[in-house]
C-alpha positions as CSV (number, residue, x, y, z in Angstrom):
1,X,1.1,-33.4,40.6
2,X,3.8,-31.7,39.1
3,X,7.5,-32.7,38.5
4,X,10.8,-31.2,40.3
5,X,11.9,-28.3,38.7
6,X,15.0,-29.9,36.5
7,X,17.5,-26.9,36.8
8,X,17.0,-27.0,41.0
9,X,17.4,-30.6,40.7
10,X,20.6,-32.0,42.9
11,X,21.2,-35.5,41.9
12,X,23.0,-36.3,44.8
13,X,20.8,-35.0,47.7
14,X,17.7,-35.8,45.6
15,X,18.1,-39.1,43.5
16,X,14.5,-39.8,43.0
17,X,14.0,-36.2,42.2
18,X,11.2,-35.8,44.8
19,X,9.3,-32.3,45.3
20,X,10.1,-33.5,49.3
21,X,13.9,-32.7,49.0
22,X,13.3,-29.6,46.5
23,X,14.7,-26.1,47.7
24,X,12.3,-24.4,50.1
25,X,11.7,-22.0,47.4
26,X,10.2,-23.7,44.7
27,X,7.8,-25.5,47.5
28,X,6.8,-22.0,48.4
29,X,6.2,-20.6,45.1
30,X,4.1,-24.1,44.3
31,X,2.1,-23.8,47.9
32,X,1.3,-20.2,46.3
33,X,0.2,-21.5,42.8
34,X,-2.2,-23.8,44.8
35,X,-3.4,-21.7,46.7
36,X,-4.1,-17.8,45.6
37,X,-5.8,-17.6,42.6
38,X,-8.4,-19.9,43.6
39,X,-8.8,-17.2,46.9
40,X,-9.3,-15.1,44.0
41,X,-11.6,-16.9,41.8
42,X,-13.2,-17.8,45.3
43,X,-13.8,-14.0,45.9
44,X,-15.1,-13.3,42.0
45,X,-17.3,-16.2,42.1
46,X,-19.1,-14.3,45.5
47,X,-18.8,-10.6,44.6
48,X,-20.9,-10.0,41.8
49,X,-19.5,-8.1,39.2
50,X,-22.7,-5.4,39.2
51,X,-25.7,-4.9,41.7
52,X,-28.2,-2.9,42.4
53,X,-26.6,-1.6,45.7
54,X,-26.0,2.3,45.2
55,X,-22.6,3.4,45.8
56,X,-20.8,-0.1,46.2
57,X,-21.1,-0.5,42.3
58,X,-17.6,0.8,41.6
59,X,-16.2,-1.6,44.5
60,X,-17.3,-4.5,43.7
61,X,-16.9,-4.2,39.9
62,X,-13.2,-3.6,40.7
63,X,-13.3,-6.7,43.0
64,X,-14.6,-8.6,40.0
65,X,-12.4,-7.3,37.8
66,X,-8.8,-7.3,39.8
67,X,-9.4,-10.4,41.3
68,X,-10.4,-12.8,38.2
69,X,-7.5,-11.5,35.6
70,X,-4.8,-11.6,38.2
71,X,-5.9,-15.2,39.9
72,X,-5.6,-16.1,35.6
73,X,-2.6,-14.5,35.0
74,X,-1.0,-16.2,38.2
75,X,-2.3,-19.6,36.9
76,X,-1.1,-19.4,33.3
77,X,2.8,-17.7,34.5
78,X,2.9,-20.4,36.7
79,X,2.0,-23.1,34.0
80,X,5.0,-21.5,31.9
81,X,7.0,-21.8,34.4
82,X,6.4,-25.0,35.3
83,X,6.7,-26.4,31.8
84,X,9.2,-23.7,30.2
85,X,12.0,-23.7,33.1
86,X,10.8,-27.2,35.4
87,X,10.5,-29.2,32.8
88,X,12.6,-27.9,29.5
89,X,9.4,-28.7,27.7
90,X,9.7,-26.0,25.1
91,X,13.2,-26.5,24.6
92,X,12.8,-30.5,23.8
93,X,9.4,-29.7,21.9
94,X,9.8,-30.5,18.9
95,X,12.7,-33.1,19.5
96,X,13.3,-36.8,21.3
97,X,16.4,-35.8,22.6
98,X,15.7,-36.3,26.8
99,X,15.9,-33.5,28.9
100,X,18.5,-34.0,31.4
101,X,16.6,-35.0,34.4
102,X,13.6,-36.8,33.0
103,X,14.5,-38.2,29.4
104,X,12.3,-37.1,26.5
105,X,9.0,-35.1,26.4
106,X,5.7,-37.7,26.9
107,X,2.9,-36.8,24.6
108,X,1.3,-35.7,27.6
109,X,4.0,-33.2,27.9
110,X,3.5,-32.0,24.2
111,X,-0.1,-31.9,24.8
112,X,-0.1,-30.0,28.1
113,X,2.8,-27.4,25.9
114,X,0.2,-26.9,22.9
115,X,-3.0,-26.3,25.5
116,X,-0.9,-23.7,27.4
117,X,0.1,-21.9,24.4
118,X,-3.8,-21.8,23.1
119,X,-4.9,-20.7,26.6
120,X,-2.4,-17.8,26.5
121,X,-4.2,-17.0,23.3
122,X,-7.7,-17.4,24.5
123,X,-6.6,-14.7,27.8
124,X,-4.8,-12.2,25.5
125,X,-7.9,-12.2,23.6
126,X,-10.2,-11.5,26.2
127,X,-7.8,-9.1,27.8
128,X,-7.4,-7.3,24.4
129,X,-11.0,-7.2,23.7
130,X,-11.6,-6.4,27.3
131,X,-9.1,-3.1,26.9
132,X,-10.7,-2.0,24.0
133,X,-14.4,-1.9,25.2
134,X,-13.1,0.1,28.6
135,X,-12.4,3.2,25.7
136,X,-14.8,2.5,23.2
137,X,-18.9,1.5,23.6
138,X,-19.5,-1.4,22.5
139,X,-22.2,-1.3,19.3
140,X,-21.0,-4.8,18.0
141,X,-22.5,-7.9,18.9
142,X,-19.6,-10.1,17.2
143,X,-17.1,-8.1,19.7
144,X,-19.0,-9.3,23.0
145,X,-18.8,-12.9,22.2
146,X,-15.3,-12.7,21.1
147,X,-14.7,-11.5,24.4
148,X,-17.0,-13.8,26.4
149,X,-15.6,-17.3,24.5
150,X,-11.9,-15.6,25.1
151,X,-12.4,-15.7,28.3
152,X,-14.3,-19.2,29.1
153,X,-11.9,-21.0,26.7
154,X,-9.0,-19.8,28.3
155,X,-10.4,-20.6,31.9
156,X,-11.1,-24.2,30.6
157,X,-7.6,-24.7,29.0
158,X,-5.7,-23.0,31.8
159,X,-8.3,-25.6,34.4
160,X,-7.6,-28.9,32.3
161,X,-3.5,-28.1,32.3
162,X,-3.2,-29.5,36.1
163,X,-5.9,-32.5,35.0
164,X,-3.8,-33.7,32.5
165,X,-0.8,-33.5,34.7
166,X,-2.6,-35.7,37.4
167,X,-3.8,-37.7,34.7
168,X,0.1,-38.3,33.1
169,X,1.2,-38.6,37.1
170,X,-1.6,-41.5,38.2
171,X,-2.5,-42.9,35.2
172,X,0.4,-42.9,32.5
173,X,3.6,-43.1,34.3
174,X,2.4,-45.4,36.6
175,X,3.1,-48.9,35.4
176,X,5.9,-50.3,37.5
177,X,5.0,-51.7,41.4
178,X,6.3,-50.6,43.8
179,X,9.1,-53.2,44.7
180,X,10.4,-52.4,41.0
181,X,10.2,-48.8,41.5
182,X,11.9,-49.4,44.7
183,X,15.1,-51.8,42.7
184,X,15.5,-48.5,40.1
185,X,15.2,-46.4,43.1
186,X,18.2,-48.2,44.7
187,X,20.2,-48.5,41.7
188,X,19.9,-44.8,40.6
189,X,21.8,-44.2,44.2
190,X,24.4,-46.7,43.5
191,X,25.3,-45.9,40.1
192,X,26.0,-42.4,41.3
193,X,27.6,-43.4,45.1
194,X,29.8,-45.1,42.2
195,X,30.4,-42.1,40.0
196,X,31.9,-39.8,42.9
C-alpha cells in the first residue's frame, strides 16, 4: 500500500517504480513493519497487564509493558520513514514543487504528514506521563486521563496512517484503465531507452 522508497528508486531497472523490483532491503524492512508489532500488539492484547496469579505479576506486567510501546514505536519510526525518506514528504510539505520520482505531494500525502506528526505527539505524551507515574504516585485524576487518551489517540492516528494510504492507492490514484496505464507505462520506458 505504500510507494517505492524514492532515493532507492533506479529509473532504469525500475521504470514503473514497483515495490517488485525494489532492493531486497527495503522489502525486508517493509515485510518487518507488517509483520512485528502486530506479534506484539497480538501478545499485549493476550497477556494481561495485571492478574491475580501470585508471582507472574511482574512478568506479565513487563510483557504488557515491553511489548505495546515498542510494537508503537516500530509503527510510528516506520511511518517516518516511509513518509520522511520514501517519499520526500516533509521536504515538499509546504510546497508544489514535485518530488523527483512522484511529482508533487497529494493532499492525501499532506494529510497522512500532519496525522503522523499528531500521533508522535499523542505517544510522547503517554510515554511522558507514563515515565512520570513509574517515580511518582499518582494522586491526580487529570494526570490518568492524560495518559489514557495519550495513548488511545496515538494508537488510532498511528492505525488510520496505513488506511489512508490504501485509501490514496485504491481509491484516489486510481482513475486511468488499465490499457492507459499500460500506454504511460510503455512510454515512460521509451522516453528513457531514448535518453541513454
Amino acid at each position: 500500500i505504500y510507494r517505492a522508497w524514492a532515493p532507492l528508486v533506479d529509473p532504469f531497472n525500475n521504470p514503473l517504480a514497483s515495490q517488485i523490483f525494489q532492493p531486497g532491503i527495503e522489502r525486508k524492512l517493509k515485510t518487518a513493519w507488517a509483520t512485528f508489532p502486530f506479534i506484539g500488539f497480538i501478545l499485549t492484547a493476550m497477556v494481561p497487564s495485571l492478574s491475580r496469579v501470585h508471582g507472574y505479576d511482574k512478568v506479565l506486567t513487563g510483557v504488557h509493558n515491553v511489548c505495546a510501546p515498542l510494537s508503537m514505536l516500530h509503527i510510528m519510526v516506520m511511518e517516518t520513514v516511509q513518509l520522511g525518506y520514501g517519499e520526500n514528504a516533509f521536504q515538499y510539505l509546504f510546497t508544489i514543487a514535485p518530488s523527483p520520482i512522484y511529482g508533487p505531494l497529494t493532499m492525501i500525502q499532506r494529510l497522512r504528514v500532519v496525522i503522523l506528526l499528531e500521533a508522535w505527539i499523542a505517544g510522547l505524551t503517554f510515554v511522558t506521563v507514563q515515565g512520570i507515574l513509574a517515580f511518582v504516585p499518582n494522586r491526580r485524576y487529570w494526570l490518568a486521563l492524560l495518559s489514557y487518551y495519550g495513548e488511545v489517540i496515538g494508537l488510532i492516528l498511528a492505525f488510520s496512517l496505513p488506511a489512508i494510504a490504501g485509501f490514496e492507492l485504491g481509491w484516489v490514484t486510481d482513475n486511468d484503465s488499465v490499457e492507459q496505464d499500460a500506454r504511460n507505462i510503455g512510454a515512460q520506458i521509451l522516453a528513457m531507452h531514448q535518453q541513454r
